[in-house]
C-alpha positions as CSV (number, residue, x, y, z in Angstrom):
1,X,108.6,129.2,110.0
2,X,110.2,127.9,113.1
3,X,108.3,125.9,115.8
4,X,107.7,128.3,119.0
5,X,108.1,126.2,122.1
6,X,108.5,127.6,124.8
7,X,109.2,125.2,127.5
8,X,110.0,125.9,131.1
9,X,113.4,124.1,132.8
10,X,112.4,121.5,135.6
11,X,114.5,120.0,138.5
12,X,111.8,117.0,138.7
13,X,110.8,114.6,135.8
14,X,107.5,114.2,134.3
15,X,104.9,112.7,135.7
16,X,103.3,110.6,132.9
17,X,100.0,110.0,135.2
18,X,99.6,113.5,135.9
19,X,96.8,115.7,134.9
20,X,97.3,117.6,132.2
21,X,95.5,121.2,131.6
22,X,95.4,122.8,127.9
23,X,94.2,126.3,127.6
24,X,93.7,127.2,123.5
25,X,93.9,130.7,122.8
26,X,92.0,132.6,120.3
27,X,93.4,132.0,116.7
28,X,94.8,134.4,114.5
29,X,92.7,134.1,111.4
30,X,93.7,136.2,108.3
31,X,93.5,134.5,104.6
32,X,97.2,133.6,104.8
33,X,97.6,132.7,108.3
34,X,96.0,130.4,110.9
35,X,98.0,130.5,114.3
36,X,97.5,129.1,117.5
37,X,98.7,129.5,120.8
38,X,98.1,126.9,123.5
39,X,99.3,126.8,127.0
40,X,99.9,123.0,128.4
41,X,100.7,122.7,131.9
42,X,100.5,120.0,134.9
43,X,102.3,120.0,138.6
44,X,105.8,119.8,137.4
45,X,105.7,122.5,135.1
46,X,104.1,124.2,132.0
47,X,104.8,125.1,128.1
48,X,103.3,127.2,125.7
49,X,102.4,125.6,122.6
50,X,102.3,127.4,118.9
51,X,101.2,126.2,115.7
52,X,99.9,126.4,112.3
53,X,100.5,127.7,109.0
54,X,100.4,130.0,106.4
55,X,99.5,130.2,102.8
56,X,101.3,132.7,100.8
57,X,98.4,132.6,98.4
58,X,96.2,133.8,101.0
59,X,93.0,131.2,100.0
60,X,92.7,129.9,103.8
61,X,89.1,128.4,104.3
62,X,88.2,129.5,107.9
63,X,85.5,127.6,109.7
64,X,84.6,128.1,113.4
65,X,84.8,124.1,113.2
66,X,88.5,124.3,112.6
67,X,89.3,126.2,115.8
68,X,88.4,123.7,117.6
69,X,89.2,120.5,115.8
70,X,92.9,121.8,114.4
71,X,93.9,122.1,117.9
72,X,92.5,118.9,119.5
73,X,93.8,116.8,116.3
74,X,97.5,118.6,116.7
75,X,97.6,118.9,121.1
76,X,96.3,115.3,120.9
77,X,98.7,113.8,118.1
78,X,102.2,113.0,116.7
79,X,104.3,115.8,117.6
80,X,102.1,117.3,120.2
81,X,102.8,118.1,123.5
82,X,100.8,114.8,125.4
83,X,101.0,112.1,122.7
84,X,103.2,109.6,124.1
85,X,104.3,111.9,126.9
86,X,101.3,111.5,129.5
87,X,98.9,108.8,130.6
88,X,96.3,110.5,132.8
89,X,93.7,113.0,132.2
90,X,94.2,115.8,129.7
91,X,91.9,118.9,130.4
92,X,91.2,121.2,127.4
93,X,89.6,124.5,127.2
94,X,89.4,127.2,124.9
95,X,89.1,130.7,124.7
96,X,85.9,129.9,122.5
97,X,83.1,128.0,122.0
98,X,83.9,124.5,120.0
99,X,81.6,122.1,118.1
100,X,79.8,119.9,120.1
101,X,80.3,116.7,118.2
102,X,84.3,117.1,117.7
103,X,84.2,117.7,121.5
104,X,82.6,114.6,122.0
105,X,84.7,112.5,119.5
106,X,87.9,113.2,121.4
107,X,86.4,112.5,124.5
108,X,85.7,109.0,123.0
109,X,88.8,108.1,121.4
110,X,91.8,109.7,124.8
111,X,91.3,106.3,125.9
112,X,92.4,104.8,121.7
113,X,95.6,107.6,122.0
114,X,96.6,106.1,125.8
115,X,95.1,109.4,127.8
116,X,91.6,110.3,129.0
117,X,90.1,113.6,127.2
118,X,87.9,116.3,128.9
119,X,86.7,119.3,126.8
120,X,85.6,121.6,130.0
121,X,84.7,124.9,127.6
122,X,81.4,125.6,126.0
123,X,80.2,123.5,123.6
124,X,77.8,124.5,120.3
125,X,76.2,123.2,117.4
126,X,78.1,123.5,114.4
127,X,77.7,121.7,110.9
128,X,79.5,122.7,107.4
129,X,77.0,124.3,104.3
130,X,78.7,122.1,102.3
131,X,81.8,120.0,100.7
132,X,83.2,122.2,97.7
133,X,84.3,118.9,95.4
134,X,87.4,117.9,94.1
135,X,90.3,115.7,94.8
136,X,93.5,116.4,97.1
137,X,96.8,114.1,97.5
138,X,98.6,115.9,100.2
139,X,102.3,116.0,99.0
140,X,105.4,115.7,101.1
141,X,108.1,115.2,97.4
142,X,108.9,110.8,99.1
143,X,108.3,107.8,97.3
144,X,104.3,107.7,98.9
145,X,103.0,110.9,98.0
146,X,104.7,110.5,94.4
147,X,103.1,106.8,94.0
148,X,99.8,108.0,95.6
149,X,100.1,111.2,93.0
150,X,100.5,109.1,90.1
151,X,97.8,106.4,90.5
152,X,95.4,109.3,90.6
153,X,96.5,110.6,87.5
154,X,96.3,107.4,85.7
155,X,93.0,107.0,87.7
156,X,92.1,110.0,85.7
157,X,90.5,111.8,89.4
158,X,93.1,115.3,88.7
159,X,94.0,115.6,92.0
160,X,95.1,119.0,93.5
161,X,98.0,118.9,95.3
162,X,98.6,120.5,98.5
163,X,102.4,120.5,99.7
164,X,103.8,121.5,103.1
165,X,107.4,123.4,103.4
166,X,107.6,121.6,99.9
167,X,108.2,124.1,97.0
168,X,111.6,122.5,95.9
169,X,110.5,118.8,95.9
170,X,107.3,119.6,93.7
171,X,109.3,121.7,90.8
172,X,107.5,121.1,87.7
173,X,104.3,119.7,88.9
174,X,101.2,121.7,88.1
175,X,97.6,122.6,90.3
176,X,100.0,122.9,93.3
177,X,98.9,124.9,96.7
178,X,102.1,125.2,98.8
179,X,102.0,126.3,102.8
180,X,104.2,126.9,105.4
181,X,103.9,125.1,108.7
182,X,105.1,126.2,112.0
183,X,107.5,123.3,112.5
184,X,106.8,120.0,110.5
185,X,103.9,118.4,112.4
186,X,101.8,116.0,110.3
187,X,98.4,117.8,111.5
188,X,99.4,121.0,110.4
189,X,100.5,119.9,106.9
190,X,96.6,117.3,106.4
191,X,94.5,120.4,107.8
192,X,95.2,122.8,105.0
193,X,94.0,119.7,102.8
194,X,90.5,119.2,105.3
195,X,89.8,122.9,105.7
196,X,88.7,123.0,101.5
197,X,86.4,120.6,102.0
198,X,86.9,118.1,99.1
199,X,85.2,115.2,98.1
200,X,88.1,113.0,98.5
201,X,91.7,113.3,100.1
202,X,94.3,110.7,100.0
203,X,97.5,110.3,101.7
204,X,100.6,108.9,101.3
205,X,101.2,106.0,103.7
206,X,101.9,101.9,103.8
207,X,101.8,98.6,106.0
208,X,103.2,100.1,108.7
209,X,101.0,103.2,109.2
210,X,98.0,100.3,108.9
211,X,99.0,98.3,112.0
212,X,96.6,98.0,115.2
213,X,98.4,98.9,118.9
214,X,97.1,100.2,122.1
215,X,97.5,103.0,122.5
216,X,97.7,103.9,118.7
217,X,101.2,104.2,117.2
218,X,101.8,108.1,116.4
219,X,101.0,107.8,112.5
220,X,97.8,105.8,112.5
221,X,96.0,108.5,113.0
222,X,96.3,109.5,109.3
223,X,97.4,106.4,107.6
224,X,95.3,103.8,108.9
225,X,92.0,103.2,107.1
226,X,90.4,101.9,110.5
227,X,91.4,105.5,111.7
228,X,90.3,107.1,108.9
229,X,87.3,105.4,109.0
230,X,86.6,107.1,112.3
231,X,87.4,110.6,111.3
232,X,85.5,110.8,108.4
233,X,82.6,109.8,110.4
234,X,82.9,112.7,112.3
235,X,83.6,114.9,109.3
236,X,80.2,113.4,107.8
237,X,78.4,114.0,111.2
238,X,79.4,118.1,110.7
239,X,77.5,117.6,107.1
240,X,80.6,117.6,104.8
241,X,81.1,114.5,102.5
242,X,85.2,114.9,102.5
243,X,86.5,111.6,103.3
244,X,90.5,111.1,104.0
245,X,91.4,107.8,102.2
246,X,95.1,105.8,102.5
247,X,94.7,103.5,99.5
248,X,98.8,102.0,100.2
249,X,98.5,101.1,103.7
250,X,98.3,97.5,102.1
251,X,101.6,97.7,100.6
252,X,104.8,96.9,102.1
253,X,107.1,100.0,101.6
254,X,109.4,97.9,99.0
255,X,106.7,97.1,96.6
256,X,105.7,101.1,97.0
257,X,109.2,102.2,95.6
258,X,108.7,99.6,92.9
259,X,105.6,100.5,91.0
260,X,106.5,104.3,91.6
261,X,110.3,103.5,89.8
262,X,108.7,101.2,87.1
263,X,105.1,102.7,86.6
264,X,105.6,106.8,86.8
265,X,109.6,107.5,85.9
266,X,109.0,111.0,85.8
267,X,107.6,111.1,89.3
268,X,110.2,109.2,90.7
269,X,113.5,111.3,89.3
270,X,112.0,113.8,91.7
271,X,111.4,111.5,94.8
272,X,113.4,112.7,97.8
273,X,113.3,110.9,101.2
274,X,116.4,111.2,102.6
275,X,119.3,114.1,102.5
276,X,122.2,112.8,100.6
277,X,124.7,110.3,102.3
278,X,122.9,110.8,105.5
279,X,124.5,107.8,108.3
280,X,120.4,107.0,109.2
281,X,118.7,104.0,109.2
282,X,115.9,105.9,107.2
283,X,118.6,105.9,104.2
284,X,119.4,102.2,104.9
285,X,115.3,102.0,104.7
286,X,114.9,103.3,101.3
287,X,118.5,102.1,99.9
288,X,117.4,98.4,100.6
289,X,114.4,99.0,99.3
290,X,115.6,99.8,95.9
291,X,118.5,97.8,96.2
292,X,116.1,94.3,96.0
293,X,114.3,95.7,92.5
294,X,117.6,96.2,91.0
295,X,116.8,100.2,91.8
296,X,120.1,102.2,92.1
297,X,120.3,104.0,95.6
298,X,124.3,105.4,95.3
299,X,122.5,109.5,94.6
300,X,121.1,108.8,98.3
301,X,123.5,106.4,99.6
302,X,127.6,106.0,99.0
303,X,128.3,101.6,98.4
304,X,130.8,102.7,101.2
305,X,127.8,104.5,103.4
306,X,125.7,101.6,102.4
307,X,128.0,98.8,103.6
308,X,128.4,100.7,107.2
309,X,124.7,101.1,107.7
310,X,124.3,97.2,106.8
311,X,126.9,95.9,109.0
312,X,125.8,98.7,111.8
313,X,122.2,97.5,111.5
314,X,122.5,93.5,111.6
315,X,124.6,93.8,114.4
316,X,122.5,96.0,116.5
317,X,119.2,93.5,115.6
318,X,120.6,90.7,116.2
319,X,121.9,92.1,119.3
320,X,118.0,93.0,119.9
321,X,115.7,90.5,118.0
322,X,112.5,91.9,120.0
323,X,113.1,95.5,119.9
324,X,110.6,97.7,121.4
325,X,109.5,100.5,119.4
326,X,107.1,102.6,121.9
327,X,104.7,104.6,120.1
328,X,106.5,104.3,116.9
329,X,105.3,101.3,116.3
330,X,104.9,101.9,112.8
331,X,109.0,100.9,112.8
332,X,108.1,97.0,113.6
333,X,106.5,96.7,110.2
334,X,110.1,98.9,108.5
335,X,112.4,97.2,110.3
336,X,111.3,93.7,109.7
337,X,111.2,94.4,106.2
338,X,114.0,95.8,106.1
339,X,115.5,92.5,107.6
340,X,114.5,90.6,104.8
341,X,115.4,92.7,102.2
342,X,119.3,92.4,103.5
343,X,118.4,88.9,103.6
344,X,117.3,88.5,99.9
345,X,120.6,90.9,98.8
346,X,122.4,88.2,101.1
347,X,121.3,85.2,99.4
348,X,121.8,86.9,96.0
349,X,125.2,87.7,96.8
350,X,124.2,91.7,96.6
351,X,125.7,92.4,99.6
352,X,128.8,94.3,99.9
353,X,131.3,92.1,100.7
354,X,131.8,91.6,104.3
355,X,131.5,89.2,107.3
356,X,128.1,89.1,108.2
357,X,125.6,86.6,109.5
358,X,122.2,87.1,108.4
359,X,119.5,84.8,110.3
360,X,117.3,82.6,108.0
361,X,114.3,84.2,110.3
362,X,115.0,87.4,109.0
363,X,113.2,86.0,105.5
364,X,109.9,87.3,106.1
365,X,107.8,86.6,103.2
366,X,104.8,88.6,103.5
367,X,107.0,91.7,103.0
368,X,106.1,90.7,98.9
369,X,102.6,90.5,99.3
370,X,100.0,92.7,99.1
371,X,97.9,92.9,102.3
372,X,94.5,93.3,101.2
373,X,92.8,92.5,104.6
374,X,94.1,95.6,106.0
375,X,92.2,97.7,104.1
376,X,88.8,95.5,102.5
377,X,86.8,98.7,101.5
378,X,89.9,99.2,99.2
379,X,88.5,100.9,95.3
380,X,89.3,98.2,93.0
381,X,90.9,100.1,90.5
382,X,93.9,100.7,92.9
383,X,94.3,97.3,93.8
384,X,94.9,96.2,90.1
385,X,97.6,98.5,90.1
386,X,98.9,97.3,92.8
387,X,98.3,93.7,92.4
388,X,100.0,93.4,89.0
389,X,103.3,93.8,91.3
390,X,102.6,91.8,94.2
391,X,101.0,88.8,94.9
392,X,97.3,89.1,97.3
393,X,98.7,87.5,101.0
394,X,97.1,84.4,101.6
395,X,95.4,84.9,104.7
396,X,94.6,81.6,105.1
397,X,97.6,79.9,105.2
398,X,100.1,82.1,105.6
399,X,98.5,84.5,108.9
400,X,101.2,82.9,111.2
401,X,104.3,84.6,109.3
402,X,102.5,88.4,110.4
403,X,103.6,90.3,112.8
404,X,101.5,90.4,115.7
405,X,100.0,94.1,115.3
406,X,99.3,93.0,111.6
407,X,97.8,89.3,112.6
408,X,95.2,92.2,115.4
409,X,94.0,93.5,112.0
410,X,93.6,90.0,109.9
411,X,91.6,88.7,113.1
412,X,89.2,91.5,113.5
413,X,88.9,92.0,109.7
414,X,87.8,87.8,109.8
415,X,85.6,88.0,112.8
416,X,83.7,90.7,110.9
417,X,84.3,93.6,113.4
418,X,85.2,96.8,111.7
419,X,84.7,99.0,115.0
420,X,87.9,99.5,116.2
421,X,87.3,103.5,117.1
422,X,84.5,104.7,118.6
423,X,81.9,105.7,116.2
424,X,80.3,108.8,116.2
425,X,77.1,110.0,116.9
């Protein structure tokens, strides 16, 4: 399905402190489709807005909760048409009444996303019978999802998957529920997951996703567990126990594509994160990453591609040591660990062979560790895994090597804080 914007041609740039006005139409609600329309507009101009999805096995769970909470999670998020865009106030109504308490929650958190929220429709009280059981890893066919769906299995929780514009990359895998999204938002591939109300649902993410910004980076709000923390609160507040968990947000990305290699072969033949012999600096990402465990990368990655994207990438960084990453923040975390992986292949003599001068700062040694302190409510039973492949970070001694939206987390998580989001009443 193709993503339907619709946006008007203007002579005048956008005002990123102008007020924003969202009108949410009625959804289409059938059992295979969920479809939105939603008109954004402010003084320079105006878009309308689709999205959603559909499940060819028609087994949608509609809720008159979802109408409104799909569409202030997706307007509001990565994607969307304000995240990262504007600054002011956002005005949403709706062509329907909407829960009272997920109105409230966004009002609370604009200010955490870097706008101010006003839901000006009618509100209503509106709770969920129940949670239906059950576990959910939501399945995109990369190395996370794949690592994430086979620590569950060897967790013995039999997790159902649920894939979005997925069916190749999850051939062979079994208890599969496969949608369609209208384009290839992250909202509209976790809600299919939230609208069967399991007990648990766990996503796919790492270090990055975990970090702490203001305003929050575009992914954290589905891969950092302080995030999470704050969503499930609401989801508990609506009186459903589903809780949305991101157990590898304390790995680094290279120790993920380790254990997934080593630990579950049979996942990782089918891992695809990249098109083949694509010149990005996402296949440099995940080449490098492989390349340090002795992983072979050339089915992604040509030694010829692979020597191009090194040279074109330590040139560029340390043309730009302090790079600015916006609200993909997320990309400090990769691309300093990326740094020190082409270190490492450096001082190994890995590298292909070419002139290069690789900083002795680019050796950033907590890309090895496992950052516990990012995520202390963590079940033991996944750090055991994870900790028999990386050593725990020593907080204590080693906090000044972090990053500074990492070193955010390690001092609130020491001062005993754990209310970085609003909670919810």
């Amino acid at each position: 399905m193709r993503n339907a914007i619709n946006q008007q041609k203007r002579s005048v740039p956008i005002d990123p402190s102008a007020t924003v006005k969202v009108f949410v139409h009625k959804p289409r609600k059938t059992p295979d489709t969920y479809k939105f329309l939603a008109n954004v507009s402010w003084e320079q101009g105006s878009e309308d807005y689709t999205f959603g999805f559909q499940d060819p096995a028609g087994a949608i769970k509609h809720h008159p909760i979802w109408d409104g909470l799909y569409p202030l999670l997706e307007l509001t998020n990565i994607g969307g048409p304000v995240f990262g865009k504007f600054s002011g106030l956002v005005e949403f109504s709706f062509d329907f009444a909407v829960s009272d308490r997920v109105a409230a929650y966004f009002e609370a958190i604009g200010p955490q996303l870097g706008f101010d929220i006003r839901v000006t429709t009618e509100r209503t009280e509106l709770n969920f019978d129940t949670s239906l059981g059950g576990n959910i890893v939501t399945m995109g066919g990369g190395k996370d999802s794949r690592l994430m769906l086979g620590t569950l299995r060897e967790l013995g929780l039999s997790p159902k998957i649920v894939s979005a514009n997925s069916s190749r990359l999850i051939e062979g895998l079994q208890n599969v529920r496969s949608i369609e999204t209208i384009g290839k938002r992250l909202t509209s591939r976790m809600l299919p997951a939230m609208m069967e109300l399991p007990n648990n649902i766990y996503h796919g993410s790492g270090l990055g996703e975990a970090h702490l910004n203001r305003p929050l980076h575009r992914y954290s709000s589905y891969g950092s567990p302080f995030a999470l923390k704050r969503l499930n609160a609401l989801l508990k507040s609506l009186g459903t126990s589903t809780e949305l968990h991101a157990p590898q947000s304390v790995l680094p990305y290279n120790i993920t594509q380790r254990i997934l290699s080593e630990r579950y072969p049979d996942l990782y033949r089918g891992q695809y994160s990249t098109e083949k012999d694509a010149p990005k600096e996402k296949n440099l990402h995940i080449s490098l990453i492989k390349a340090i465990h002795g992983i072979d990368y050339t089915d992604h990655c040509s030694t010829e591609l692979f020597k191009s994207l090194v040279r074109r990438f330590v040139r560029a960084n340390r043309k730009n040591e302090e790079r600015q990453f916006g609200f993909r923040n997320n990309r400090e975390v990769i691309v300093r660990e990326m740094r020190h992986c082409i270190f490492l292949l450096s001082q190994r003599g890995h590298l292909p062979k070419q002139r290069l001068y690789i900083p002795q700062h680019w050796y950033e040694p907590w890309a090895d560790k496992v950052h516990t302190y990012v995520n202390p409510q963590l079940n033991s039973k996944f750090l055991d895994i994870y900790l028999e492949y990386g050593q725990e970070f020593d907080r204590m001694n080693d906090a000044y090597q972090l990053p500074a939206s990492l070193a955010a987390l390690l001092a609130l998580e020491e001062t005993g804080s754990k209310r970085l989001e609003p909670e919810v009443d």
